[in-house]
C-alpha positions in Angstrom: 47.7 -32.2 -50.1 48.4 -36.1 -49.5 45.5 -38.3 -49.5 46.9 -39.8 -46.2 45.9 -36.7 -44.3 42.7 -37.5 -42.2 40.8 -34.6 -41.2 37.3 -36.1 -40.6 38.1 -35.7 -37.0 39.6 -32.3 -37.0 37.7 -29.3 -35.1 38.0 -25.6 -36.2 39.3 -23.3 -33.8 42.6 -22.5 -32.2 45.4 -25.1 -33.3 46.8 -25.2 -29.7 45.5 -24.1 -26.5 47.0 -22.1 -24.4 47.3 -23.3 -20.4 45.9 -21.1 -17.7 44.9 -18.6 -20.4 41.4 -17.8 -21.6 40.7 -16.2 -25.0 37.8 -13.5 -25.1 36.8 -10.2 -27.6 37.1 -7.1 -25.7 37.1 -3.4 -27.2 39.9 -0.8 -26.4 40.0 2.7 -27.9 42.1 2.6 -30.9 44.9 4.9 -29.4 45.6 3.2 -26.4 45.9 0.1 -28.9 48.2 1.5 -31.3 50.2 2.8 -28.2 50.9 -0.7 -26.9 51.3 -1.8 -30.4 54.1 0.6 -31.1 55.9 -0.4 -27.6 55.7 -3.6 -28.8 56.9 -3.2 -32.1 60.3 -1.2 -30.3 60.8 -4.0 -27.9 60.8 -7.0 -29.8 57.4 -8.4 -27.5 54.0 -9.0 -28.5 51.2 -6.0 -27.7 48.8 -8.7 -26.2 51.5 -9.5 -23.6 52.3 -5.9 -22.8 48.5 -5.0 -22.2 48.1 -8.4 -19.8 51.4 -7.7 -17.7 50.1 -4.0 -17.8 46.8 -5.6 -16.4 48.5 -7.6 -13.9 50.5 -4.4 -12.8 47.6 -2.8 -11.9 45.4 -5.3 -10.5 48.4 -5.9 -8.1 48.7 -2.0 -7.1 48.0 -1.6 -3.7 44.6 0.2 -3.1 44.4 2.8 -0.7 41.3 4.0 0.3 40.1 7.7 -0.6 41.2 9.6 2.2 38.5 12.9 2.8 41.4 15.4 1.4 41.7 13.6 -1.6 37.6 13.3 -2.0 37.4 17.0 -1.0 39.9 18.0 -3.5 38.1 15.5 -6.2 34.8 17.2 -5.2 36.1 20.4 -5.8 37.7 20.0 -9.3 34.3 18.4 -10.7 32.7 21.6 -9.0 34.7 23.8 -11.0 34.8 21.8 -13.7 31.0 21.7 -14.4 30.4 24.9 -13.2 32.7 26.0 -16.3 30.2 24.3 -18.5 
């Protein structure tokens, strides 16, 4: 290394920012991982940015409420479900 390098104000951490993104530890079960990981690896893009426009794909999904056939139908299936058990 040369002696001119001058690290005495140098911080640990990531070397560059990213804007308008936020970096945090979450836990995913290790299928669903290995899943996007393999998508990735066929596409030529990076898993983290398949699971946040996956996210994002979602989150803008418009949300319908539960109409009663639906929670009937729901209802039912758990009925059956537990009563199995």
């Amino acid at each position: 290394m040369k002696k001119e390098y001058d690290f005495s104000a140098a911080k640990r951490g990531s070397v560059i920012q990213q804007p308008g993104k936020t970096r945090i530890t979450m836990y995913l079960d290790n299928d669903v991982l290995e899943d996007f990981r393999e998508r990735a690896d066929s596409s030529g893009s990076g898993y983290q940015t398949m699971i946040n426009e996956a996210l994002r794909e979602y989150l803008h999904k418009k949300q319908e409420p539960v109409s009663e056939t639906t929670l009937r139908k729901v209802v039912r299936e758990e009925l059956e479900r537990v009563a199995l058990h």
